[in-house]
DRENKOL-98575 format. One record per residue: residue number from 1; residue in one letter; chain; y, z, x of N, C-alpha, C in turn. Coordinates in nm, 2 decimals. Atoms other than C-alpha are relative to their C-alpha. Example, Ala and Ser with C-alpha at 12.3 -4.5 7.8 and 13.67 -1.06 7.14 Angstrom:
{node 1; 'A'; 'A'; {-0.12; 0.00; 0.09}; {-0.45; 0.78; 1.23}; {0.12; 0.00; 0.09}}
{node 2; 'S'; 'A'; {-0.11; 0.00; -0.09}; {-0.11; 0.71; 1.37}; {0.11; 0.08; -0.08}}
REM end
This chain:
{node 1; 'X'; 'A'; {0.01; -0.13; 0.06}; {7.74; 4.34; 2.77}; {-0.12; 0.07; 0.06}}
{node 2; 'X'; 'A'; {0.10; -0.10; -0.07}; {7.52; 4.65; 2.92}; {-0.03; 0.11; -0.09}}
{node 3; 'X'; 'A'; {0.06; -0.10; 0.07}; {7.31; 4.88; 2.75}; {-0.01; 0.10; 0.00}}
{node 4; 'X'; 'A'; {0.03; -0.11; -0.01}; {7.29; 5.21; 2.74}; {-0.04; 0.12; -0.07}}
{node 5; 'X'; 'A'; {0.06; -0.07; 0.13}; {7.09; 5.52; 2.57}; {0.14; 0.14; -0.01}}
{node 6; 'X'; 'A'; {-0.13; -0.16; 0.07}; {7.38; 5.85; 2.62}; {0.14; -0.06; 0.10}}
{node 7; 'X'; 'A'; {-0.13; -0.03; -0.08}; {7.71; 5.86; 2.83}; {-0.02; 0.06; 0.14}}
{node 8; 'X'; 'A'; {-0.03; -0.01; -0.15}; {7.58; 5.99; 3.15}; {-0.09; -0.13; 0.06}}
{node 9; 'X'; 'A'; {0.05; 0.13; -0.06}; {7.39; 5.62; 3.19}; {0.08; -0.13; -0.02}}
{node 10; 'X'; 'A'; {-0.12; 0.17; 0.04}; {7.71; 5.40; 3.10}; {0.01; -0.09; 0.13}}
{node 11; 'X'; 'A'; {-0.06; 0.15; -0.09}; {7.80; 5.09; 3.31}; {0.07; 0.07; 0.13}}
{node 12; 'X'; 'A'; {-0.15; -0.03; -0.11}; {8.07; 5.25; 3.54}; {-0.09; 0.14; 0.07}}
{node 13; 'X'; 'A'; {0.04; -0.08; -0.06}; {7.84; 5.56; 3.61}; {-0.12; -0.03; 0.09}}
{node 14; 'X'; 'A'; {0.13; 0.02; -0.07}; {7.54; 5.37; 3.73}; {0.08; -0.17; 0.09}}
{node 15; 'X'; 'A'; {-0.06; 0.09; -0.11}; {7.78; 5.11; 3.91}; {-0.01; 0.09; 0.12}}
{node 16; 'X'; 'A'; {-0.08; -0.10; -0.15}; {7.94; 5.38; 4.14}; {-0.17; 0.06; 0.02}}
{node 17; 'X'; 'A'; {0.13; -0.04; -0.08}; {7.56; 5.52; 4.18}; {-0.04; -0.05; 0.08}}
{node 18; 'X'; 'A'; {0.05; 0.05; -0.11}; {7.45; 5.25; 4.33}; {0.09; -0.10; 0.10}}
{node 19; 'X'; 'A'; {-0.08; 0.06; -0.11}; {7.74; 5.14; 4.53}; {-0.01; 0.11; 0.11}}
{node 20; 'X'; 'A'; {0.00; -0.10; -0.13}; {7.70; 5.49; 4.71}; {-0.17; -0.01; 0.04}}
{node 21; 'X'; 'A'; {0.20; 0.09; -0.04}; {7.25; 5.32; 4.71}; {0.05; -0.12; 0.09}}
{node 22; 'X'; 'A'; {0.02; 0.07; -0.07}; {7.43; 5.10; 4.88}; {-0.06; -0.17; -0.08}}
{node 23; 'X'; 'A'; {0.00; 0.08; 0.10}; {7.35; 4.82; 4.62}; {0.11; -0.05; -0.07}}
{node 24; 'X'; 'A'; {-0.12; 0.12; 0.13}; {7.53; 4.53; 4.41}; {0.00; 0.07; -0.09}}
{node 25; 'X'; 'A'; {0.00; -0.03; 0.15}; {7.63; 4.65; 4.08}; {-0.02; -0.09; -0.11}}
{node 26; 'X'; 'A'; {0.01; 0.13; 0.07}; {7.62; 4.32; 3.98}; {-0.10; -0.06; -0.01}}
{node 27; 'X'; 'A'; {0.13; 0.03; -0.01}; {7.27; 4.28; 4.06}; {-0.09; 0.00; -0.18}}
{node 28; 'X'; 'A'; {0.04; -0.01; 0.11}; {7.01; 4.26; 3.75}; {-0.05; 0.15; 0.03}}
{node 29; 'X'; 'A'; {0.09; -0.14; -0.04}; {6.93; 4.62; 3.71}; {-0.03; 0.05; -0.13}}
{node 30; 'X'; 'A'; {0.06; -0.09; 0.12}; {6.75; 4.88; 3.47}; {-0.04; 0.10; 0.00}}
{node 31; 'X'; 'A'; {0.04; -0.15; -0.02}; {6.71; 5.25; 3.43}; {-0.12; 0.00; -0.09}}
{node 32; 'X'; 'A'; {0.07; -0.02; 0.13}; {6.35; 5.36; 3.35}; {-0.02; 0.12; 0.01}}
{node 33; 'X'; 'A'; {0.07; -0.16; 0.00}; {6.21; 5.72; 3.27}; {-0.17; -0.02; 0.08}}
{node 34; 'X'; 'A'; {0.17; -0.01; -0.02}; {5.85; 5.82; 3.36}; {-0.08; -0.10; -0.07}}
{node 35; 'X'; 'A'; {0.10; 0.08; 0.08}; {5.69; 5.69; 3.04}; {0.04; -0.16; 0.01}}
{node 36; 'X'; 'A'; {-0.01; 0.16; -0.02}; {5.85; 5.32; 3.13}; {0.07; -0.05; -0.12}}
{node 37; 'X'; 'A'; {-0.09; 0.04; 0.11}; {6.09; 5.34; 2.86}; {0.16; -0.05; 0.05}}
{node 38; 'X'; 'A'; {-0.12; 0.04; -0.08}; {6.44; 5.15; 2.94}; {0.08; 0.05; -0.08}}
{node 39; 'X'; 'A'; {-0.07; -0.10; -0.01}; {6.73; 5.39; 2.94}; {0.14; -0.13; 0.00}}
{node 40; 'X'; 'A'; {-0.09; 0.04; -0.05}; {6.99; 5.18; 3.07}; {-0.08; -0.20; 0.05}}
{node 41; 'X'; 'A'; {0.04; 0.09; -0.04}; {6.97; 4.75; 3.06}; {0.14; -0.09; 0.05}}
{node 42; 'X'; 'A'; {-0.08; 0.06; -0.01}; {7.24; 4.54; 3.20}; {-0.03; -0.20; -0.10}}
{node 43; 'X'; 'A'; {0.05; 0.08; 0.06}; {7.26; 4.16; 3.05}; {-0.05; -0.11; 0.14}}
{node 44; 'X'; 'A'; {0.05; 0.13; -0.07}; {7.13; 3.95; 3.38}; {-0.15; 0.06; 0.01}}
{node 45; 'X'; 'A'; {0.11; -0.07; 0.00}; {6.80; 4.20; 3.39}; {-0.06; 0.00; -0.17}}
{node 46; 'X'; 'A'; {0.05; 0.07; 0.18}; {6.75; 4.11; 2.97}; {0.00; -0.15; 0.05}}
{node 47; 'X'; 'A'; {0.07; 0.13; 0.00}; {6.75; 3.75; 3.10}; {-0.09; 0.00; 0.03}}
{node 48; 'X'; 'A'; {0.16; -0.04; -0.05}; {6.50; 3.82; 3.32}; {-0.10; 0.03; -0.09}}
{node 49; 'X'; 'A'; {0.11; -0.09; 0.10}; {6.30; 4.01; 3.09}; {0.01; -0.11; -0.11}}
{node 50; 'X'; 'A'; {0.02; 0.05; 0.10}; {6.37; 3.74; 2.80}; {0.01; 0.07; -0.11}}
{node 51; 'X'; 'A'; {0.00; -0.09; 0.14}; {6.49; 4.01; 2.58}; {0.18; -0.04; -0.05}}
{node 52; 'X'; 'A'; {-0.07; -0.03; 0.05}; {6.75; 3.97; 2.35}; {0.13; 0.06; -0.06}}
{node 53; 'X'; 'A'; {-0.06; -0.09; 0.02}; {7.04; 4.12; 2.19}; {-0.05; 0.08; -0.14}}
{node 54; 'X'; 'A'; {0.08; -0.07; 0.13}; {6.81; 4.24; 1.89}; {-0.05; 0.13; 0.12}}
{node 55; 'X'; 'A'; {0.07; -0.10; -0.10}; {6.65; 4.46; 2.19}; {0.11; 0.07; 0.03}}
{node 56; 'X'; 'A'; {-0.11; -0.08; -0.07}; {6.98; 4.64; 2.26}; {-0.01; 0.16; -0.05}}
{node 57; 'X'; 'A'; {0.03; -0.09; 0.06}; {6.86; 4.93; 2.06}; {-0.07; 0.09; 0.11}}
{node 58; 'X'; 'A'; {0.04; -0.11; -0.14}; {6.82; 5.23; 2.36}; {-0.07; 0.13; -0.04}}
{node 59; 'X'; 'A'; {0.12; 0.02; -0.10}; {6.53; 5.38; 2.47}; {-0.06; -0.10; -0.10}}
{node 60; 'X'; 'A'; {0.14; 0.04; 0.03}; {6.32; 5.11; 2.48}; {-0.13; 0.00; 0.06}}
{node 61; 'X'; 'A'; {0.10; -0.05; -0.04}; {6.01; 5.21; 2.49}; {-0.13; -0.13; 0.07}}
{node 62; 'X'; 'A'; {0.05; 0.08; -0.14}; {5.75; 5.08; 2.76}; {-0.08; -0.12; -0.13}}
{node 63; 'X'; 'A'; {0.08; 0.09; 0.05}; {5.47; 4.89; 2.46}; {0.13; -0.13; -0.08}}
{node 64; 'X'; 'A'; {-0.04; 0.12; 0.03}; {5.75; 4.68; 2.35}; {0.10; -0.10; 0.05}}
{node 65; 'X'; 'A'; {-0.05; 0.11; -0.07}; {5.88; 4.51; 2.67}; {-0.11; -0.01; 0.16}}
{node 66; 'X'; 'A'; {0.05; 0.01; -0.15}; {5.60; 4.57; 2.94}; {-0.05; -0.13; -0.03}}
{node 67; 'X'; 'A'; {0.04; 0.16; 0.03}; {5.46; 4.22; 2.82}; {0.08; -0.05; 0.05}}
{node 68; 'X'; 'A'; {-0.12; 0.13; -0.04}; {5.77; 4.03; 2.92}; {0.01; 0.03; 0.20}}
{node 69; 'X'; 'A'; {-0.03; -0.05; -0.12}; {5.76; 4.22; 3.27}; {-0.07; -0.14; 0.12}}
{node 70; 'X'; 'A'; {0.05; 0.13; -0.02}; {5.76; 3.89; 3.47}; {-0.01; 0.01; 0.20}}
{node 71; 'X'; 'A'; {-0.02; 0.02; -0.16}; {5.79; 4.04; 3.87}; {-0.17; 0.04; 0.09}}
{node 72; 'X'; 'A'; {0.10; -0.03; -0.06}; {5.45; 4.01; 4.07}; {-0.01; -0.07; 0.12}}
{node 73; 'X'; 'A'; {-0.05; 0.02; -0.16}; {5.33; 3.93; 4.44}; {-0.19; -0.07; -0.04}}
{node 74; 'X'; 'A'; {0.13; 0.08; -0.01}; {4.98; 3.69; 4.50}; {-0.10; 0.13; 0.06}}
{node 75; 'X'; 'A'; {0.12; -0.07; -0.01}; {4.78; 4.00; 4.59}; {0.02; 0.13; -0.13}}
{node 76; 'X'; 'A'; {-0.03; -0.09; 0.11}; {4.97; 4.20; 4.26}; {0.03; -0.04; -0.14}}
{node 77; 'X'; 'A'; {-0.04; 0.06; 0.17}; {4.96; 4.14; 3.91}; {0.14; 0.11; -0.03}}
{node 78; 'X'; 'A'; {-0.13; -0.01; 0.10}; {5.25; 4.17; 3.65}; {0.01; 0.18; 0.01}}
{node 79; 'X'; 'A'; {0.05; -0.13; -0.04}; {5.14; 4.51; 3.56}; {-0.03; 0.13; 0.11}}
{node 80; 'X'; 'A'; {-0.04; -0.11; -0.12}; {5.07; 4.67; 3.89}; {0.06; -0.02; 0.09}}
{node 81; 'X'; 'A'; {-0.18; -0.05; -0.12}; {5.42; 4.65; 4.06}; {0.02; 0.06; -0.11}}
{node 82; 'X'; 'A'; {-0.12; -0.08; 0.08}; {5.53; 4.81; 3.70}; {-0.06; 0.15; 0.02}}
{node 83; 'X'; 'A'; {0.10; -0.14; -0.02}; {5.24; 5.10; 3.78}; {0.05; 0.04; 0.07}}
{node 84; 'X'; 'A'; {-0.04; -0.04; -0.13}; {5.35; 5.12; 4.13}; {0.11; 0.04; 0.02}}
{node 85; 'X'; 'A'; {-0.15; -0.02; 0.07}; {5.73; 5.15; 4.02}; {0.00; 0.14; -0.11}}
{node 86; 'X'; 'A'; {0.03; -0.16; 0.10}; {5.61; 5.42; 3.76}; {-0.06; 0.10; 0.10}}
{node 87; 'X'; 'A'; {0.09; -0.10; -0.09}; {5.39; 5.63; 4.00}; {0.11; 0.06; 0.15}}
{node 88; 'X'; 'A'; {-0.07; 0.00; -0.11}; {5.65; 5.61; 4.32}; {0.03; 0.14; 0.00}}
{node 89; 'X'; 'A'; {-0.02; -0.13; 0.01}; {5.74; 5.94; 4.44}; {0.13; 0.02; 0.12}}
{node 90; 'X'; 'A'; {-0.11; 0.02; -0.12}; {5.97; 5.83; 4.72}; {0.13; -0.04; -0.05}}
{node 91; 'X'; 'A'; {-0.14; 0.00; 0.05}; {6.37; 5.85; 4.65}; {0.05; -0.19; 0.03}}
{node 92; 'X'; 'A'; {-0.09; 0.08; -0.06}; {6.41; 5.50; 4.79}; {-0.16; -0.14; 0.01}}
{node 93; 'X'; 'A'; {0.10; 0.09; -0.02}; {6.13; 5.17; 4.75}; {0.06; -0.17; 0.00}}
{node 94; 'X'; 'A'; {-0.04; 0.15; -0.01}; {6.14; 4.82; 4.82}; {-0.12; -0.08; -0.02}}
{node 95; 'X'; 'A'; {0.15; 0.07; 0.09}; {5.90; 4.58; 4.64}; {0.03; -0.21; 0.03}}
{node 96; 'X'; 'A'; {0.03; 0.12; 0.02}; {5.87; 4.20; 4.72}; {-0.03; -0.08; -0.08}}
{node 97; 'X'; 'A'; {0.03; 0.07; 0.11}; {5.81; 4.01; 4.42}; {0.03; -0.15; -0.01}}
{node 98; 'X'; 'A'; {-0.01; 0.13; 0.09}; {5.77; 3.66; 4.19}; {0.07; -0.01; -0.11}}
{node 99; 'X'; 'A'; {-0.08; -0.05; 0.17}; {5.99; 3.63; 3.87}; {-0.02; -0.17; -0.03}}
{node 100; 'X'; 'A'; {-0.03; 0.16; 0.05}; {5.99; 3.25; 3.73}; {0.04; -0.09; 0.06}}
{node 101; 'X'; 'A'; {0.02; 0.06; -0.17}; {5.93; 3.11; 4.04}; {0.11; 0.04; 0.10}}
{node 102; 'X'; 'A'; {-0.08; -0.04; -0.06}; {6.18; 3.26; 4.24}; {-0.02; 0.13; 0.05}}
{node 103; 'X'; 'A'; {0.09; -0.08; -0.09}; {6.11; 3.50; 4.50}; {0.14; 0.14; -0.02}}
{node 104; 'X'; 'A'; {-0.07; -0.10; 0.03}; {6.32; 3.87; 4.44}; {-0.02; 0.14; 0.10}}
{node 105; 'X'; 'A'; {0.01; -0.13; -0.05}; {6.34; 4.21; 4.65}; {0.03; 0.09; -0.13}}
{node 106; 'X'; 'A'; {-0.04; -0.07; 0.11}; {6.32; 4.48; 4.38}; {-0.03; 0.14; 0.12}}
{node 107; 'X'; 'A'; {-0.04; -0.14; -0.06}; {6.50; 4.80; 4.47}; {0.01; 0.10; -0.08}}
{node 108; 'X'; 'A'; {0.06; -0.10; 0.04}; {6.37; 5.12; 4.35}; {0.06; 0.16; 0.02}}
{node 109; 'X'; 'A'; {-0.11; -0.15; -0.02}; {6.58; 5.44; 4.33}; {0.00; 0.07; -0.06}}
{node 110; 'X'; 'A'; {0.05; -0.11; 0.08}; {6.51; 5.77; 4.22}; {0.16; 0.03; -0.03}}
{node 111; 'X'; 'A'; {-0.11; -0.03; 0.06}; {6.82; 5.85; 3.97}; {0.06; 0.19; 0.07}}
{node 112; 'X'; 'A'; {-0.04; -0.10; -0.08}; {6.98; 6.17; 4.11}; {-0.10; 0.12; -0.05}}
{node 113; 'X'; 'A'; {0.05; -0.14; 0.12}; {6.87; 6.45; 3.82}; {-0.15; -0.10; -0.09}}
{node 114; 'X'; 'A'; {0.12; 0.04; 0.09}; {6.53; 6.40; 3.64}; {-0.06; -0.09; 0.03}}
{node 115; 'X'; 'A'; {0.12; 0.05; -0.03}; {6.26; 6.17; 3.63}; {0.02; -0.21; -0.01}}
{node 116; 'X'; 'A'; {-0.03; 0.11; -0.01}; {6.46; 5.83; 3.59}; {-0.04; -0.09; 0.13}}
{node 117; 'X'; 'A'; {-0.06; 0.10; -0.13}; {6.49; 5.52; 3.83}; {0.02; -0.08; -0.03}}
{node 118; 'X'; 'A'; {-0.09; 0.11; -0.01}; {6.71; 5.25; 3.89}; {-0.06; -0.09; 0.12}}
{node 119; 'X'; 'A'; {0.07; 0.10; -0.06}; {6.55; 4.93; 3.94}; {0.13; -0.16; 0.03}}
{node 120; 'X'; 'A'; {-0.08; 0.09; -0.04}; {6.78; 4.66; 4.11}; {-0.08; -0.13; 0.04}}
{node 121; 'X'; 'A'; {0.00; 0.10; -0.02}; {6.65; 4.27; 4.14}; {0.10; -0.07; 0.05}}
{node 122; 'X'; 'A'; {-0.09; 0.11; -0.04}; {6.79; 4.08; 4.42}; {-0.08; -0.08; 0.04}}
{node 123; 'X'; 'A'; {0.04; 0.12; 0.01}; {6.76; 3.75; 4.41}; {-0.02; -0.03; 0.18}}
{node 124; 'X'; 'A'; {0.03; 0.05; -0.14}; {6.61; 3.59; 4.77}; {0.04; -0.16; 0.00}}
{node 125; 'X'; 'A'; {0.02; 0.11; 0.01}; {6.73; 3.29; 4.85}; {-0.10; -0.06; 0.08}}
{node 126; 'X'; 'A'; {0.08; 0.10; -0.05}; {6.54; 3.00; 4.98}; {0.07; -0.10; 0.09}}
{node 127; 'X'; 'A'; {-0.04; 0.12; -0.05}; {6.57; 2.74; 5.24}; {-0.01; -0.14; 0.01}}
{node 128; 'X'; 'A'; {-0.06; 0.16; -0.03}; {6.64; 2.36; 5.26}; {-0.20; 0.04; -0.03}}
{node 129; 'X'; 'A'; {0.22; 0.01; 0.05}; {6.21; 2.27; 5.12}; {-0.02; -0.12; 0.10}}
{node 130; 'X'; 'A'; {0.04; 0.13; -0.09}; {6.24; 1.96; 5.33}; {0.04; 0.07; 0.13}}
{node 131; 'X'; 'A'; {0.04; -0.02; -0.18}; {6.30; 2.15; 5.67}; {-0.04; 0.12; 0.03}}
{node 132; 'X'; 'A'; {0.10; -0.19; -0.03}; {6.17; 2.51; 5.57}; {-0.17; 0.00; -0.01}}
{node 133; 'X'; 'A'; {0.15; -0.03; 0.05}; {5.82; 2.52; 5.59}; {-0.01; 0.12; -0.07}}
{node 134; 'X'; 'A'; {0.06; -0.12; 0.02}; {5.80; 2.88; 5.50}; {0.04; -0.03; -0.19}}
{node 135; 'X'; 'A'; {-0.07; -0.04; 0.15}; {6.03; 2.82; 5.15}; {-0.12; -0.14; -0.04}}
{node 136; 'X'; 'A'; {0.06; 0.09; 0.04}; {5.80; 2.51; 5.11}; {-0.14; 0.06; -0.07}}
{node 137; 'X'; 'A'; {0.08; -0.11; 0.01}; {5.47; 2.74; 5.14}; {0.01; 0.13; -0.16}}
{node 138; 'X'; 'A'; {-0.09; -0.10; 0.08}; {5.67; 2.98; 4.90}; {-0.01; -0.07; -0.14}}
{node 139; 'X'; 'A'; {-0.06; 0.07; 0.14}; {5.77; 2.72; 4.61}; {-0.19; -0.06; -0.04}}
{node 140; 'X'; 'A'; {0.17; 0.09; -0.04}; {5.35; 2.56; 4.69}; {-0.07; 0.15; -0.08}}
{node 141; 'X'; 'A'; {0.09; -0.13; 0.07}; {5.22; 2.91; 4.58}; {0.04; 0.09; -0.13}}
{node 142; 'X'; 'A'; {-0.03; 0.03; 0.12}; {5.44; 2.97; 4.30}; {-0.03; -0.05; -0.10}}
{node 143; 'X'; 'A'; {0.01; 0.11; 0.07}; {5.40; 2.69; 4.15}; {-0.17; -0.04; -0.08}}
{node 144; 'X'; 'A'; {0.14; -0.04; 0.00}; {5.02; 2.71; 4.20}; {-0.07; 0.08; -0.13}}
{node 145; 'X'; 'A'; {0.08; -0.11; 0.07}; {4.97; 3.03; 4.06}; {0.04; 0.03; -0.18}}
{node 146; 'X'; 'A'; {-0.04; 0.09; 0.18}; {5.16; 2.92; 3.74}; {-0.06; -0.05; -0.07}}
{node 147; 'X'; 'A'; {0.11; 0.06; 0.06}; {4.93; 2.66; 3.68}; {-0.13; 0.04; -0.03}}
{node 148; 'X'; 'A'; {0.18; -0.07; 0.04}; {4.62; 2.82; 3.72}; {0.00; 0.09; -0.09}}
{node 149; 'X'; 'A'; {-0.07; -0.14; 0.07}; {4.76; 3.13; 3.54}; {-0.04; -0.09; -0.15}}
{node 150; 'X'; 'A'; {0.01; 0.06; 0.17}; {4.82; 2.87; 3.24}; {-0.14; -0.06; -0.04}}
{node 151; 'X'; 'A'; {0.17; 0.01; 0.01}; {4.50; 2.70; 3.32}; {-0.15; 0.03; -0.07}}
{node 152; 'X'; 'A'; {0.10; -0.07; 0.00}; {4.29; 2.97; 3.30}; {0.00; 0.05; -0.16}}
{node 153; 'X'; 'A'; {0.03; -0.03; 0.17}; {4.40; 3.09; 2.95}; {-0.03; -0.09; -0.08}}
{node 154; 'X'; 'A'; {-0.03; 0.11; 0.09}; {4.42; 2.74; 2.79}; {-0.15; -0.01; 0.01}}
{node 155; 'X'; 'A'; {0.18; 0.02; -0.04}; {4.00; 2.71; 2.89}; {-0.04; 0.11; -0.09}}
{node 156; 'X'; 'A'; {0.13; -0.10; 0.03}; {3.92; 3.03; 2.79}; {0.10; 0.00; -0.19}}
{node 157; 'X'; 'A'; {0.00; 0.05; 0.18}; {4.09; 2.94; 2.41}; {-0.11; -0.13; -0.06}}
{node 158; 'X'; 'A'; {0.09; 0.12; 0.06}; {3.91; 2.56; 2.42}; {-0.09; 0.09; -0.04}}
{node 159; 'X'; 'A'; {0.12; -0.06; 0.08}; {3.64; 2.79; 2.47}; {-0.03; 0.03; -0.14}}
{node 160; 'X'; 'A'; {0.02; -0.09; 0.12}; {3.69; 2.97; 2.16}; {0.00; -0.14; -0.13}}
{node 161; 'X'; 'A'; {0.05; 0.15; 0.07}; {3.74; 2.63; 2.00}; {-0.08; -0.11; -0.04}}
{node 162; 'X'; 'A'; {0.12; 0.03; 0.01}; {3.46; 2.50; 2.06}; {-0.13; 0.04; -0.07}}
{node 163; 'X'; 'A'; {0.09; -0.02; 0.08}; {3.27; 2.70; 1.86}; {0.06; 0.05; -0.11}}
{node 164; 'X'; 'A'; {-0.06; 0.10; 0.17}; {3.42; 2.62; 1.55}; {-0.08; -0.11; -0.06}}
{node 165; 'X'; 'A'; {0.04; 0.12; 0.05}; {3.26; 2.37; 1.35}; {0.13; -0.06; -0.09}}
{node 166; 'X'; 'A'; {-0.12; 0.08; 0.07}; {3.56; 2.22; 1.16}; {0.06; -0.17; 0.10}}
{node 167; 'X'; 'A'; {-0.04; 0.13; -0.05}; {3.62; 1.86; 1.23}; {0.13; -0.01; 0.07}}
{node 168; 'X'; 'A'; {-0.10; 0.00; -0.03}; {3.99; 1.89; 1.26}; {0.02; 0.09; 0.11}}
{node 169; 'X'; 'A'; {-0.01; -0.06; -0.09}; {3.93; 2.17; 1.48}; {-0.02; -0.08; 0.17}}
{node 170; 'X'; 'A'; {-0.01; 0.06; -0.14}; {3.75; 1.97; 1.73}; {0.01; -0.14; 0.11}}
{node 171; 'X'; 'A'; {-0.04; 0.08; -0.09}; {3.90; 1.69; 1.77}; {0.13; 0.08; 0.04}}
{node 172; 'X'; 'A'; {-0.09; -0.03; -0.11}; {4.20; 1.89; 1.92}; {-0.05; 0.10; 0.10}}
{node 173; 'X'; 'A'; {0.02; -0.10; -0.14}; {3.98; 2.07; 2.14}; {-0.06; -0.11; 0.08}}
{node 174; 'X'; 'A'; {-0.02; 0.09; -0.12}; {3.91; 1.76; 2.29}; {0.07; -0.10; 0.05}}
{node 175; 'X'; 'A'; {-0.12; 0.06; -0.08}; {4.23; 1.63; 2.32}; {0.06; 0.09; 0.12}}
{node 176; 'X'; 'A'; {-0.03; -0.12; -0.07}; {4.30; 1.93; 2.48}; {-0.03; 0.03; 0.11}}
{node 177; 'X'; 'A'; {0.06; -0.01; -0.11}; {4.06; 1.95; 2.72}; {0.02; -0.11; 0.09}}
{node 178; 'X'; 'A'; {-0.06; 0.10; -0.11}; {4.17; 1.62; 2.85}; {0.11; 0.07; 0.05}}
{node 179; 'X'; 'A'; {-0.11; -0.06; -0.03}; {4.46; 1.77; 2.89}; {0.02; 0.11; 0.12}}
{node 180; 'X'; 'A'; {0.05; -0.09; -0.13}; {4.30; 2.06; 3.10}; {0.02; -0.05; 0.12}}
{node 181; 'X'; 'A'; {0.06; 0.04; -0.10}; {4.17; 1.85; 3.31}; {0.08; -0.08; 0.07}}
{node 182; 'X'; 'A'; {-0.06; 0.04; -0.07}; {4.43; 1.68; 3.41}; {0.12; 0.08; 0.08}}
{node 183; 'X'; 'A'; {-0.04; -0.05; -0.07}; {4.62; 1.97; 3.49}; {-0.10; 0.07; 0.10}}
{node 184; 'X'; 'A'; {0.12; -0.01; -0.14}; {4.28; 2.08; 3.72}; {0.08; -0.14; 0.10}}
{node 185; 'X'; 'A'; {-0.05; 0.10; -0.13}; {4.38; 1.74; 3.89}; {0.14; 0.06; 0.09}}
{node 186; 'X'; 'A'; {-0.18; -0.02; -0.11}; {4.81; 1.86; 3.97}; {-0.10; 0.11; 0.08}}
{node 187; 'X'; 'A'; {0.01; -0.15; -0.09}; {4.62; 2.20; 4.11}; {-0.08; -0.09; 0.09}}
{node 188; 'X'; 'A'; {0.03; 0.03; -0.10}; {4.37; 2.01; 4.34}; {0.13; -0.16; 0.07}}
{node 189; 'X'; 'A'; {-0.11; 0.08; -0.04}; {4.68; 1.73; 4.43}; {0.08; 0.17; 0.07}}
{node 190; 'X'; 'A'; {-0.04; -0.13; -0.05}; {4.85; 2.10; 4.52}; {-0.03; 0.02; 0.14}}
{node 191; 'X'; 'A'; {0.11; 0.00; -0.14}; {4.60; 2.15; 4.75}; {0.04; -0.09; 0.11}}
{node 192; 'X'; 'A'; {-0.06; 0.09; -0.09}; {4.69; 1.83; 4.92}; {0.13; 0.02; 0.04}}
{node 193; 'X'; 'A'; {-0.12; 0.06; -0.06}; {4.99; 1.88; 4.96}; {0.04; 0.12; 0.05}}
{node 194; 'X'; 'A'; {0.00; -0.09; -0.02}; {4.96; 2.24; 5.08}; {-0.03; 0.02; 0.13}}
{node 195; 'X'; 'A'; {0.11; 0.10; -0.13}; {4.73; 2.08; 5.36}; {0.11; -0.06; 0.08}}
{node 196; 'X'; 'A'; {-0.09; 0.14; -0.09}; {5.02; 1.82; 5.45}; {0.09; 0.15; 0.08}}
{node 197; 'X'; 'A'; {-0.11; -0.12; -0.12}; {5.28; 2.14; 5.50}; {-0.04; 0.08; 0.03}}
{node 198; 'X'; 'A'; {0.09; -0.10; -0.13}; {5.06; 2.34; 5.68}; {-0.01; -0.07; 0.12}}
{node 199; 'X'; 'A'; {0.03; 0.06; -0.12}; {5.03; 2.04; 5.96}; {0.13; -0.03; 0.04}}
{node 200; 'X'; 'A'; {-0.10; 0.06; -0.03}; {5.40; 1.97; 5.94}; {0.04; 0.11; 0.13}}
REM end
């Protein structure tokens, strides 16, 4: 099922749009306005996003799905590809991204009339991990930036845990912290093995 906020953003009018973009229709796609409110959601672009069919309720507005917005690049956070996607001024963009470890070209298209665009996620595949170095590299920095990602928040709560005095509090901040620390070890094991397929 596909979402939509009036009759000139239905299913069948933003198919044929972007079959003459040159685009899948079958792709995950999403119409947004300026303010980053979604107009138009298809249902493989709500997987993505982790939204719902309680969310089917059109426009939705940008503060209650830019959180979920999961496509970024190792030199771009979450946030600024959705900035860079809002600001664009060019009829026609192409964005390289990360989504839930899986690598995506997001296609960027100024809607014909008004201030819309139609955002298309195509999936990239990957090659063979045992004879691609590059997809190897690829799945190695993914994977990485996950853990550290999770890492880095789960530290900076012990922190907050830590100054607690409540008994119960802290012994699970130092189960916890074991815990850290052993995912610090998978990230430097990473490392090694990041080392190995860089000499292969």
């Amino acid at each position: 099922m596909d979402w939509a906020t009036s009759l000139f953003l239905d299913k069948q009018t933003i198919e044929l749009y972007l079959q003459k973009q040159n685009l899948n229709p079958a792709l995950p796609t999403l119409v947004l306005d300026s303010d980053l409110s979604i107009h138009y959601l298809n249902t493989r672009m709500a997987k993505i996003l982790g939204l719902d069919s309680a969310s089917k309720e059109l426009p939705l507005e940008s503060e209650k799905w830019r959180h979920l917005w999961p496509f970024a690049t190792d030199e771009s956070s979450a946030s600024a590809i959705l900035a860079k996607i809002a600001k664009t001024k060019s009829s026609k963009q192409l964005i390289e991204a990360e989504a839930h470890l899986k690598n995506y070209r997001l296609h960027v298209v100024k809607w014909a009339k008004g201030s819309k665009k139609v955002l298309v996620a195509e999936l990239l595949r990957s090659g063979d991990l045992l004879k691609d170095t590059s997809s190897r590299q690829q799945l190695y920095h993914a994977i990485s930036h996950e853990i550290r990602t999770s890492v880095t928040g789960l530290k900076g709560y012990l922190d907050m845990l830590s100054k607690k005095e409540n008994e119960e509090l802290q012994f699970l901040h130092s189960r916890m912290e074991v815990l850290v620390k052993r995912l610090d070890k998978v990230v430097e094991r990473l490392q090694d093995f990041r080392t190995a397929i860089s000499e292969d």
